[in-house]
N, CA, C and O atoms as a Maestro MAE file, in Angstrom:
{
 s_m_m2io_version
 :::
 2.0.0
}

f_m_ct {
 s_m_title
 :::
 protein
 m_atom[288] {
  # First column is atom index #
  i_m_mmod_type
  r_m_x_coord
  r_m_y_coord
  r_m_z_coord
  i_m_residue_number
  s_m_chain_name
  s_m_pdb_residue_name
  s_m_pdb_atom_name
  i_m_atomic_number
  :::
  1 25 0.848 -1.174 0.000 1 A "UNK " " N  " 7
  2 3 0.000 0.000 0.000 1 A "UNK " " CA " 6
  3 2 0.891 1.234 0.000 1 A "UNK " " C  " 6
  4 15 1.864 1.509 0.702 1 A "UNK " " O  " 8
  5 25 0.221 1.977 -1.094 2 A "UNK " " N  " 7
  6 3 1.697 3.470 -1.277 2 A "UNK " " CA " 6
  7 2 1.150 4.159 0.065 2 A "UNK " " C  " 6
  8 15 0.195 3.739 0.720 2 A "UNK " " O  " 8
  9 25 1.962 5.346 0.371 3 A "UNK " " N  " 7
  10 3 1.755 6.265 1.115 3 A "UNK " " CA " 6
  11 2 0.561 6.981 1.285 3 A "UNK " " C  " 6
  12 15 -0.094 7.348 2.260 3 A "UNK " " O  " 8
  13 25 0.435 7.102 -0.186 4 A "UNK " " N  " 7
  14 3 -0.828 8.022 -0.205 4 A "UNK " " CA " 6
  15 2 -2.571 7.677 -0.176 4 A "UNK " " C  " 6
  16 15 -3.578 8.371 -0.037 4 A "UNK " " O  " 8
  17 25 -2.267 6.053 -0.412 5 A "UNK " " N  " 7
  18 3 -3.324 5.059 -0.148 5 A "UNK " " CA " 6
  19 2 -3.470 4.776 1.245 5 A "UNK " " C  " 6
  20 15 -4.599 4.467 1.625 5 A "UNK " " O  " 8
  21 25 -2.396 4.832 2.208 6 A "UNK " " N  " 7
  22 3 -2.467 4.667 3.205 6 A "UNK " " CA " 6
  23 2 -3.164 5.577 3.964 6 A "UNK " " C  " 6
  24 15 -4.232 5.412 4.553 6 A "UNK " " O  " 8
  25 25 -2.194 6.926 3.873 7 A "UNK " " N  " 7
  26 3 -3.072 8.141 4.540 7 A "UNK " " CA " 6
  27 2 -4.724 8.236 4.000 7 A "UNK " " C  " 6
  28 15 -5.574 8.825 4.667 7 A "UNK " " O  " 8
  29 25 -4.960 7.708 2.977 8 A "UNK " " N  " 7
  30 3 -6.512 7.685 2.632 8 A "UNK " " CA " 6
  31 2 -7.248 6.967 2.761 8 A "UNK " " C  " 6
  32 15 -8.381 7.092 2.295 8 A "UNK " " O  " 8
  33 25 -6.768 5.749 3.588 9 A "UNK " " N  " 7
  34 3 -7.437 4.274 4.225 9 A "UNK " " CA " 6
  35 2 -7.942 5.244 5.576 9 A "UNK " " C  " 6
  36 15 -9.131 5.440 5.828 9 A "UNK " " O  " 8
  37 25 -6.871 5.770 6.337 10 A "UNK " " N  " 7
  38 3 -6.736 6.069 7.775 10 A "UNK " " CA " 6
  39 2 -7.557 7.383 8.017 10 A "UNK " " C  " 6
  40 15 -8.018 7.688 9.118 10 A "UNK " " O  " 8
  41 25 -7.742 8.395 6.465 11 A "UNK " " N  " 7
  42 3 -8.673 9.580 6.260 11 A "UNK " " CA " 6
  43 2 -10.353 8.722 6.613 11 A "UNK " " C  " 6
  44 15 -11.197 8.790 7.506 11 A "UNK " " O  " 8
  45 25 -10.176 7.964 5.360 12 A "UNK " " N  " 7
  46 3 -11.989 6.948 5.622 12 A "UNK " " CA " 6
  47 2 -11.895 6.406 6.856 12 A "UNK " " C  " 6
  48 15 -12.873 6.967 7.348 12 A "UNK " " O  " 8
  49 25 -11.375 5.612 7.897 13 A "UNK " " N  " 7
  50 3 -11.525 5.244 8.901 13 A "UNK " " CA " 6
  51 2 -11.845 6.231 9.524 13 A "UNK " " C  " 6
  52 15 -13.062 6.230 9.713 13 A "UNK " " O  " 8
  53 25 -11.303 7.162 9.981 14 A "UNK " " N  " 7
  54 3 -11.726 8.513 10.799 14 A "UNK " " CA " 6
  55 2 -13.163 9.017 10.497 14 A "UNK " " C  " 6
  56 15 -14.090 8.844 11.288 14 A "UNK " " O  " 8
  57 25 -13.271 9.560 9.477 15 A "UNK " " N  " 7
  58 3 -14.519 9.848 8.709 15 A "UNK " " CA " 6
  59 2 -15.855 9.082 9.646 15 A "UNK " " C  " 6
  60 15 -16.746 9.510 10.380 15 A "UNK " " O  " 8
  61 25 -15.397 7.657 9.129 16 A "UNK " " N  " 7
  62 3 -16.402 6.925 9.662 16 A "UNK " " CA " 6
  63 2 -16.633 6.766 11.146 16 A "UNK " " C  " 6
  64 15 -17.638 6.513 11.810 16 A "UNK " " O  " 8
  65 25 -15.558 6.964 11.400 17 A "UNK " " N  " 7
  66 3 -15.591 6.966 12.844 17 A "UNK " " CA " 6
  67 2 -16.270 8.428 13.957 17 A "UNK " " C  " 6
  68 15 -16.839 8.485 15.047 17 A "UNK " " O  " 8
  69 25 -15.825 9.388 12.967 18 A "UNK " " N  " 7
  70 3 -16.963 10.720 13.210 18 A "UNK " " CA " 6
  71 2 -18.480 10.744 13.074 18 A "UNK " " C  " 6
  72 15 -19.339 11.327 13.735 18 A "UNK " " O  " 8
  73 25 -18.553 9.891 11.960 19 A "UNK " " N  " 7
  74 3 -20.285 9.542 11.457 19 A "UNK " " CA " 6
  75 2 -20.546 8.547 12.929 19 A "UNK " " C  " 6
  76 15 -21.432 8.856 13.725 19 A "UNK " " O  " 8
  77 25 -19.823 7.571 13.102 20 A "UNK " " N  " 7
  78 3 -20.441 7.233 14.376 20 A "UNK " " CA " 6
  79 2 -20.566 7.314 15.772 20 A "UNK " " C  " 6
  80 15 -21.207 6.757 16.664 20 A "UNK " " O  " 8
  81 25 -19.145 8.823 15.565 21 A "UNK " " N  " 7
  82 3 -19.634 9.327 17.407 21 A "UNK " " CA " 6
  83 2 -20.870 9.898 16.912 21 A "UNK " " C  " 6
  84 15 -21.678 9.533 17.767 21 A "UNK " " O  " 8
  85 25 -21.369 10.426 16.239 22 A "UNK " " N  " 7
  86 3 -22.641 11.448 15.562 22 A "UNK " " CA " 6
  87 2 -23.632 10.371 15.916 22 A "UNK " " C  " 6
  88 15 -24.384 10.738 16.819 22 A "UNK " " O  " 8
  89 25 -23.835 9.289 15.524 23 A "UNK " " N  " 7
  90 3 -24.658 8.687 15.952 23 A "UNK " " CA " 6
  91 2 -25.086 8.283 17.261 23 A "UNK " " C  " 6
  92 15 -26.227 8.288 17.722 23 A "UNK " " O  " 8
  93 25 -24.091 7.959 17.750 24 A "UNK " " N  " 7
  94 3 -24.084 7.626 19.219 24 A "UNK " " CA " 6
  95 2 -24.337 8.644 20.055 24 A "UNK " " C  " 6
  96 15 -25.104 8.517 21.009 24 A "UNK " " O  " 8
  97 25 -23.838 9.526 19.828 25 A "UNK " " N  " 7
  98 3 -24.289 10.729 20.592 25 A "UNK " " CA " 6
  99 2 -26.210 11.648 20.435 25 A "UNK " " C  " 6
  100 15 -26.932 12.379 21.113 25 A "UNK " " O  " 8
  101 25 -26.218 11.049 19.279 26 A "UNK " " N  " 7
  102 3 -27.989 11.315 19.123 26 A "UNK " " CA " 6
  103 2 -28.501 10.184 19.365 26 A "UNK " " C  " 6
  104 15 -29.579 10.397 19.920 26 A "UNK " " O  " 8
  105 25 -28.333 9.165 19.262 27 A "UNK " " N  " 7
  106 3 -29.580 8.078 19.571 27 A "UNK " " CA " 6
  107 2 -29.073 8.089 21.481 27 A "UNK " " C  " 6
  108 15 -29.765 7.215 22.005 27 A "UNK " " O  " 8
  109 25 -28.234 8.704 22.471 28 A "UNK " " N  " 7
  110 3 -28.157 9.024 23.694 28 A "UNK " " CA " 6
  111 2 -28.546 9.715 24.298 28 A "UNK " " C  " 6
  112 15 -28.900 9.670 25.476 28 A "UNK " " O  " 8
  113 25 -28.537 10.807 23.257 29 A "UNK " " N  " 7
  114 3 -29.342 12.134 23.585 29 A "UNK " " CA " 6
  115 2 -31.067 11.474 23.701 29 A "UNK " " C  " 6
  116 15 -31.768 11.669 24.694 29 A "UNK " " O  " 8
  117 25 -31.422 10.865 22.755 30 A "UNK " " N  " 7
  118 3 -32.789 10.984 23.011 30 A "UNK " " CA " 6
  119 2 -33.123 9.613 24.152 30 A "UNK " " C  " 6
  120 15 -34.276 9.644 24.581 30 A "UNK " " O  " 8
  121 25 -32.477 8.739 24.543 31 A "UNK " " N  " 7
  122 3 -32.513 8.021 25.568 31 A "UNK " " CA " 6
  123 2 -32.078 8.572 27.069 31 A "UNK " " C  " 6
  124 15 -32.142 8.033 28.174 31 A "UNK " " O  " 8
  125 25 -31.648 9.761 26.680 32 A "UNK " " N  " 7
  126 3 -31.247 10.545 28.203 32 A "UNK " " CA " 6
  127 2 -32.415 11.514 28.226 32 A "UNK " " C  " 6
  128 15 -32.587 12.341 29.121 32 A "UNK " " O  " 8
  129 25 -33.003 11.389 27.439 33 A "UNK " " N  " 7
  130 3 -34.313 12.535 27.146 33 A "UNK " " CA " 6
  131 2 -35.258 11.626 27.650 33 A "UNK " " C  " 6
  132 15 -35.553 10.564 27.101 33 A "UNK " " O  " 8
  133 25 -35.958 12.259 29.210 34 A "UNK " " N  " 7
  134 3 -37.261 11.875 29.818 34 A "UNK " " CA " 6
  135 2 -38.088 11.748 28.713 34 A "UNK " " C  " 6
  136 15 -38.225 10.652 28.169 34 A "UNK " " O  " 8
  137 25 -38.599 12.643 28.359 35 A "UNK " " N  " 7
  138 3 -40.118 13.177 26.990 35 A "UNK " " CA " 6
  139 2 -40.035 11.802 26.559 35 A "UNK " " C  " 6
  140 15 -40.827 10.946 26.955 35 A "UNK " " O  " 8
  141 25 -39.160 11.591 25.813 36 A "UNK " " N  " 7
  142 3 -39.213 10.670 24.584 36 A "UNK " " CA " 6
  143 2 -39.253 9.356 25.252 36 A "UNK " " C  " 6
  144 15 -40.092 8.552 24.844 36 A "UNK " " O  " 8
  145 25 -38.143 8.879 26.622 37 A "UNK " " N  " 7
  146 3 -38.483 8.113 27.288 37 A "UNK " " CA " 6
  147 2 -40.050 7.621 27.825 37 A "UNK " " C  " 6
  148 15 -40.302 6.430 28.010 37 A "UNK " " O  " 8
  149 25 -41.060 8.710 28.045 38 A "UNK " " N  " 7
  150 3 -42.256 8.286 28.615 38 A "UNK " " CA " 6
  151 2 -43.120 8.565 27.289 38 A "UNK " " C  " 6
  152 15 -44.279 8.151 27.306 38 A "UNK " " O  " 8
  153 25 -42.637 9.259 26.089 39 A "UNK " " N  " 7
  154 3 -43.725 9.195 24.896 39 A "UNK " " CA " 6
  155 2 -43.539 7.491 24.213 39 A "UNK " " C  " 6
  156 15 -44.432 6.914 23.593 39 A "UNK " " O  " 8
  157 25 -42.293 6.966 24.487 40 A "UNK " " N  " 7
  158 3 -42.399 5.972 23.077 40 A "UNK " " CA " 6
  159 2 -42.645 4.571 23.670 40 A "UNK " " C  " 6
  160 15 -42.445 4.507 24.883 40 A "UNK " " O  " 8
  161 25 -43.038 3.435 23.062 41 A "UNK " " N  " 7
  162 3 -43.273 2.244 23.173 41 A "UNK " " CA " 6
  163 2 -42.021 1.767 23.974 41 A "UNK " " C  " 6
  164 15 -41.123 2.607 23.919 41 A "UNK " " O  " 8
  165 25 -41.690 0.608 24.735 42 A "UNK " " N  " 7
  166 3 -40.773 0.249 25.179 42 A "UNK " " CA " 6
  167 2 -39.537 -0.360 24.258 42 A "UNK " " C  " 6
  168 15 -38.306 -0.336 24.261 42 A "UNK " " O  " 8
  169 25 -40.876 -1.055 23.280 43 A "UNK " " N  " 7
  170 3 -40.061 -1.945 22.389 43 A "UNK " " CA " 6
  171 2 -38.952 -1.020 21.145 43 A "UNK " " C  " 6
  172 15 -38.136 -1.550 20.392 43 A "UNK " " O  " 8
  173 25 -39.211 0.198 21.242 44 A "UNK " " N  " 7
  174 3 -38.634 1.453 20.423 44 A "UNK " " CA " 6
  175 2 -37.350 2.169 21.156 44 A "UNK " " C  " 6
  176 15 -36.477 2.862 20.632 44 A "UNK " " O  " 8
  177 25 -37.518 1.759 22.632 45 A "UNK " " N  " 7
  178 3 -36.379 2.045 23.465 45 A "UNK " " CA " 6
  179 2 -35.090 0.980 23.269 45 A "UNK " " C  " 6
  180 15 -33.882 1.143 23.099 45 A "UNK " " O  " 8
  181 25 -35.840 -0.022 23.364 46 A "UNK " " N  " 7
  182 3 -35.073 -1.182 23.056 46 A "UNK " " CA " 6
  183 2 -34.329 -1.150 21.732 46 A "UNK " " C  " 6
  184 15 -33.105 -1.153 21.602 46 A "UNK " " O  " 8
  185 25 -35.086 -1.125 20.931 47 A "UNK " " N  " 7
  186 3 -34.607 -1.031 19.309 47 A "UNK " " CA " 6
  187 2 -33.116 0.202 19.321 47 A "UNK " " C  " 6
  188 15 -31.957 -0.101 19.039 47 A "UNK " " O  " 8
  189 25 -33.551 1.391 19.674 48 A "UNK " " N  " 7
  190 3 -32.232 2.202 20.176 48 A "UNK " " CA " 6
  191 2 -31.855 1.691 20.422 48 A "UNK " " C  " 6
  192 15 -31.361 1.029 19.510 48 A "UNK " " O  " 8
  193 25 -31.457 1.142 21.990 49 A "UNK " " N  " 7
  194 3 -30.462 0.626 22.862 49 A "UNK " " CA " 6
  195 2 -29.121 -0.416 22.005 49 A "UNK " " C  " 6
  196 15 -27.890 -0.418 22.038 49 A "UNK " " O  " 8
  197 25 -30.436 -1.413 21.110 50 A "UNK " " N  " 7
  198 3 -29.440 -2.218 20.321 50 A "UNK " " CA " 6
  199 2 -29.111 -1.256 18.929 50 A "UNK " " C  " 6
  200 15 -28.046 -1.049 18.348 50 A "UNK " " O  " 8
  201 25 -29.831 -1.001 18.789 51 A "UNK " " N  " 7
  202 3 -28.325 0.503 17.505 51 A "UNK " " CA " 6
  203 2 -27.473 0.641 18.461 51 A "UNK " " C  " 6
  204 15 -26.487 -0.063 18.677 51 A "UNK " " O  " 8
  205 25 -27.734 1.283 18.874 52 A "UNK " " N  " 7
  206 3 -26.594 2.285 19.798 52 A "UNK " " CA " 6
  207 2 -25.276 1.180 20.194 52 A "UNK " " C  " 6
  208 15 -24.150 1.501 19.813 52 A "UNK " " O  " 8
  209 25 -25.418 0.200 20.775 53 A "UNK " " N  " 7
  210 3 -24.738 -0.852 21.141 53 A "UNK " " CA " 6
  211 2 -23.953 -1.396 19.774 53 A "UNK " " C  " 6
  212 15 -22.722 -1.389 19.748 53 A "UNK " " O  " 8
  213 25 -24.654 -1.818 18.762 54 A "UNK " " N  " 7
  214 3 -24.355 -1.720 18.006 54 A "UNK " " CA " 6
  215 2 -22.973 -1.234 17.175 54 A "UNK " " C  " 6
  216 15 -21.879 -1.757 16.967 54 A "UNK " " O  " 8
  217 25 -23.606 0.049 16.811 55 A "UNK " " N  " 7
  218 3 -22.273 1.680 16.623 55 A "UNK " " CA " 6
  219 2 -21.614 1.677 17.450 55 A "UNK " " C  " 6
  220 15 -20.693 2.454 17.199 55 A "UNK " " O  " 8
  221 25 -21.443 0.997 18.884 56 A "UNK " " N  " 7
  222 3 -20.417 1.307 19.656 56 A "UNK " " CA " 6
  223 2 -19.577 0.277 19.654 56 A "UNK " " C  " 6
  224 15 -18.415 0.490 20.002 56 A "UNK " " O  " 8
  225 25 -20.024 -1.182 19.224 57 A "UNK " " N  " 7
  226 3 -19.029 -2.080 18.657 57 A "UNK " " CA " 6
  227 2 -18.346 -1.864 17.333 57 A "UNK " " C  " 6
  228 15 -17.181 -2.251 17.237 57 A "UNK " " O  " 8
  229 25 -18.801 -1.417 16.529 58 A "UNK " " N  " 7
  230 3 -18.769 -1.241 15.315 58 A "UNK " " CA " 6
  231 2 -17.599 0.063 15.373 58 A "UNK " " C  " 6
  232 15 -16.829 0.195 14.423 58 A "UNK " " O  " 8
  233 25 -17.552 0.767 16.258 59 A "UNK " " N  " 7
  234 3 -16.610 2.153 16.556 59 A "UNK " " CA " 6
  235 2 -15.470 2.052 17.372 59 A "UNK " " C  " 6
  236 15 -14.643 2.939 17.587 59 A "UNK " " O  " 8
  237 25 -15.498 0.432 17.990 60 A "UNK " " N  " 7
  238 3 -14.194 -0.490 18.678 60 A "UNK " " CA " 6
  239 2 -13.600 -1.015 17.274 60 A "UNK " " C  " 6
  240 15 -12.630 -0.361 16.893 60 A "UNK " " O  " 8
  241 25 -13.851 -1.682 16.743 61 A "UNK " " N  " 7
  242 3 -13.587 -2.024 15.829 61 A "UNK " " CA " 6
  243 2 -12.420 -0.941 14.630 61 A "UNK " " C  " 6
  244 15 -11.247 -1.088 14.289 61 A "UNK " " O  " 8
  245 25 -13.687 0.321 14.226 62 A "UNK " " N  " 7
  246 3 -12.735 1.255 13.498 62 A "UNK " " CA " 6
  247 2 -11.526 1.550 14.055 62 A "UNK " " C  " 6
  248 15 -10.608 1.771 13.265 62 A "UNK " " O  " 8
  249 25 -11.213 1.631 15.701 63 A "UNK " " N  " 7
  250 3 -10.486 2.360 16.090 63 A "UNK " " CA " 6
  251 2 -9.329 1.314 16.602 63 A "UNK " " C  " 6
  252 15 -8.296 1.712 17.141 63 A "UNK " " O  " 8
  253 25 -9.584 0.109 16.400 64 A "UNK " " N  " 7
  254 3 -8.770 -0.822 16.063 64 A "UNK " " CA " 6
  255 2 -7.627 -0.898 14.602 64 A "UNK " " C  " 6
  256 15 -6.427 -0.727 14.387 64 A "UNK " " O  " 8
  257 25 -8.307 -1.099 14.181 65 A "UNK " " N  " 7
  258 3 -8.359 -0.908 12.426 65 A "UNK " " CA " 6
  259 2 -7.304 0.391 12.688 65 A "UNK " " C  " 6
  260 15 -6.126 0.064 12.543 65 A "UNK " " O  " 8
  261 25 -7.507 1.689 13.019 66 A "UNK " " N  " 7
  262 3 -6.620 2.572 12.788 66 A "UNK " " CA " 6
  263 2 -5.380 2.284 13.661 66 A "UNK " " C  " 6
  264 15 -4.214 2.153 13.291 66 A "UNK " " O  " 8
  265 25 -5.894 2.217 14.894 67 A "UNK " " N  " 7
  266 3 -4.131 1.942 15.403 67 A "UNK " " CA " 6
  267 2 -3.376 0.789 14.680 67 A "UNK " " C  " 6
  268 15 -2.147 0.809 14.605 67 A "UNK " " O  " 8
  269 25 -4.042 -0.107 14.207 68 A "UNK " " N  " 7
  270 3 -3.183 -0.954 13.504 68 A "UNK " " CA " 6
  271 2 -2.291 -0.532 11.975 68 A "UNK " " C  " 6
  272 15 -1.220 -0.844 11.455 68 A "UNK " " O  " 8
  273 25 -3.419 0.326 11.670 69 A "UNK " " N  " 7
  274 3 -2.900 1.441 10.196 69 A "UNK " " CA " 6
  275 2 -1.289 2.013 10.627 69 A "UNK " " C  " 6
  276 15 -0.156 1.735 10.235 69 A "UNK " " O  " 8
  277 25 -1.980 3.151 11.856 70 A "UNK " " N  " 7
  278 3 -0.811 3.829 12.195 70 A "UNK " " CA " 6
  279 2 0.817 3.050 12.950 70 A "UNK " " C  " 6
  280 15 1.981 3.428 13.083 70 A "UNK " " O  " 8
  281 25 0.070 1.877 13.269 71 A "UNK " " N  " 7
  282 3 1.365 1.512 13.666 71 A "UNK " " CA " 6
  283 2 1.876 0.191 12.645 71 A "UNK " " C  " 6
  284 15 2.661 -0.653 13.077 71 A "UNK " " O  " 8
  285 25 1.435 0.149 11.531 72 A "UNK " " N  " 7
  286 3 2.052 -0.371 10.185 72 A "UNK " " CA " 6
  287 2 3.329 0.653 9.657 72 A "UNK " " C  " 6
  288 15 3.933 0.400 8.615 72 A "UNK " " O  " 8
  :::
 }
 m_bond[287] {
  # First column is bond index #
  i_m_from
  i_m_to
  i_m_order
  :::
  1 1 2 1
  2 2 3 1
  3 3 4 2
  4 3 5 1
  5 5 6 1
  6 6 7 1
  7 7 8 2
  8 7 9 1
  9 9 10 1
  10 10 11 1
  11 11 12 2
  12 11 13 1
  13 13 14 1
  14 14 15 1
  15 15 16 2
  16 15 17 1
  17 17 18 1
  18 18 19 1
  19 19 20 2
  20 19 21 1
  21 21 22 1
  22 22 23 1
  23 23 24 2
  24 23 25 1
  25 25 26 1
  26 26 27 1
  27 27 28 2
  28 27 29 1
  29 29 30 1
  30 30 31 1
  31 31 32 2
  32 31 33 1
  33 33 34 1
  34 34 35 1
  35 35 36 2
  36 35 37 1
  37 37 38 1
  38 38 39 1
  39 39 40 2
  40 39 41 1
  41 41 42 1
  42 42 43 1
  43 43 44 2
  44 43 45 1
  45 45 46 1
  46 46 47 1
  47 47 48 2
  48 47 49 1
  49 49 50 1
  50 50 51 1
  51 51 52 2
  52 51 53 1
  53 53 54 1
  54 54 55 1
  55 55 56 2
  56 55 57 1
  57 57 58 1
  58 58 59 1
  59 59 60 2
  60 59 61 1
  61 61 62 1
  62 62 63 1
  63 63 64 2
  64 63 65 1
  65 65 66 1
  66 66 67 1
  67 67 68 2
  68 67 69 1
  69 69 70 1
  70 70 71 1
  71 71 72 2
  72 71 73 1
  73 73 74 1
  74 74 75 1
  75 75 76 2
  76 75 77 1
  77 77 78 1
  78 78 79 1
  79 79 80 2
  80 79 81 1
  81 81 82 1
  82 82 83 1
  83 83 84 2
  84 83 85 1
  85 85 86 1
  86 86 87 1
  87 87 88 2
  88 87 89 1
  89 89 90 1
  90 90 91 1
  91 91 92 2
  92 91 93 1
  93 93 94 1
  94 94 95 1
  95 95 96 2
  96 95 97 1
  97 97 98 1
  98 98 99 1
  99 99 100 2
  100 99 101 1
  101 101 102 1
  102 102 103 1
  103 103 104 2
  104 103 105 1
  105 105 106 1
  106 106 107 1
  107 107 108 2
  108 107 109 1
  109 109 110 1
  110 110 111 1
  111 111 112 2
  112 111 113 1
  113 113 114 1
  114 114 115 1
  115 115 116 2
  116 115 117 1
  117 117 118 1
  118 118 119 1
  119 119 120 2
  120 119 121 1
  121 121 122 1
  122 122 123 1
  123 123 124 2
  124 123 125 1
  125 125 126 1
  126 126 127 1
  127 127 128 2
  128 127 129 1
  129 129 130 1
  130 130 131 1
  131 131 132 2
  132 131 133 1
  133 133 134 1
  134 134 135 1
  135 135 136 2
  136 135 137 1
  137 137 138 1
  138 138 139 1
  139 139 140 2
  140 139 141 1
  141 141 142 1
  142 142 143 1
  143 143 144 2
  144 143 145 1
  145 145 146 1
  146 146 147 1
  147 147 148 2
  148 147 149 1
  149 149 150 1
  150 150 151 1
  151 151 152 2
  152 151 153 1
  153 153 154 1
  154 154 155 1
  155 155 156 2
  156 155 157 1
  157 157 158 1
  158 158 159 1
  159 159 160 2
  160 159 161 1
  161 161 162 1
  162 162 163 1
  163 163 164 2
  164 163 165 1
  165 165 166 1
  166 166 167 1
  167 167 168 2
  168 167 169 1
  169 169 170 1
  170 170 171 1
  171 171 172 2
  172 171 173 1
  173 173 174 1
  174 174 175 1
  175 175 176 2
  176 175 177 1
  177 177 178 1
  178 178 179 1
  179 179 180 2
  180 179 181 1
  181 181 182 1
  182 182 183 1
  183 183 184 2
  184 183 185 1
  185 185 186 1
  186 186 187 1
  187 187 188 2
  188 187 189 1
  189 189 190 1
  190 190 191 1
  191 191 192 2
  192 191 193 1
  193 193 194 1
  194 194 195 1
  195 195 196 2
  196 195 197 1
  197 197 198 1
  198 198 199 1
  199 199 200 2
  200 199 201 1
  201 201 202 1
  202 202 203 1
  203 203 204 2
  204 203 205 1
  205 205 206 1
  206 206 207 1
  207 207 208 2
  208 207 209 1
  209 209 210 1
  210 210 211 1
  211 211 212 2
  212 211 213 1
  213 213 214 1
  214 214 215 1
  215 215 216 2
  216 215 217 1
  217 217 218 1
  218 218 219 1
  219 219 220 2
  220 219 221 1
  221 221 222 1
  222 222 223 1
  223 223 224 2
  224 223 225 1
  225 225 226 1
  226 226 227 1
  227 227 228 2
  228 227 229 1
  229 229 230 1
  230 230 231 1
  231 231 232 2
  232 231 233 1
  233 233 234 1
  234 234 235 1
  235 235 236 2
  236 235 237 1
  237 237 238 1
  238 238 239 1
  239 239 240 2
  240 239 241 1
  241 241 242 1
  242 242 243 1
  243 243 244 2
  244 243 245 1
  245 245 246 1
  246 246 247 1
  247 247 248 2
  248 247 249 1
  249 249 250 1
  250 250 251 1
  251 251 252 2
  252 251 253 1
  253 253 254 1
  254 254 255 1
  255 255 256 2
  256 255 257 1
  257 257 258 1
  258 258 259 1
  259 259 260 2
  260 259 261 1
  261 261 262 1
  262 262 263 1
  263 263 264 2
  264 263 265 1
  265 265 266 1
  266 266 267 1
  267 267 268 2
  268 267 269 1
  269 269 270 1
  270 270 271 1
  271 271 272 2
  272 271 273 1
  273 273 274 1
  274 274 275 1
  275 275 276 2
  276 275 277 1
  277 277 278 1
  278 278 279 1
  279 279 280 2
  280 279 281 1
  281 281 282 1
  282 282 283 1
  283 283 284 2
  284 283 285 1
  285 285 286 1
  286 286 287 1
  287 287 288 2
  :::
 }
}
C-alpha cells in the first residue's frame, strides 16, 4: 500500500468513525431525554439501545483498524 493510499485508508476510517460518534451521541441524547423516554413504546427504546450498542461495537472495531494502520 503506497503512502498516499495509506493516509486515505486512515482519512476513511476517521470519517467513519466521526459519522459514528454522531450517531451515538444522538440516539443518547434521546434516551437521556425523559419526553421521549415516557412518549415511546418500550419496544422502540429497546430497538435504540441495540443501535446504539451496536455503533459502539462497530466504533471499537474502526479504532482498532486505525491503530493498527498507524502503527504499520
Amino acid at each position: 500500500m503506497s503512502v498516499t493510499d495509506h493516509a486515505q485508508h486512515i482519512t476513511h476510517l476517521q470519517a467513519e468513525l466521526a459519522r459514528l460518534d454522531d450517531e451515538i451521541n444522538r440516539i443518547a441524547n434521546k434516551l437521556n431525554n425523559a419526553g421521549f423516554i415516557n412518549r415511546v413504546p418500550a419496544a422502540l427504546i429497546e430497538k435504540e439501545q441495540k443501535k446504539m450498542a451496536g455503533f459502539q461495537k462497530l466504533q471499537a472495531q474502526i479504532q482498532q483498524k486505525i491503530s493498527q494502520a498507524n502503527s504499520d
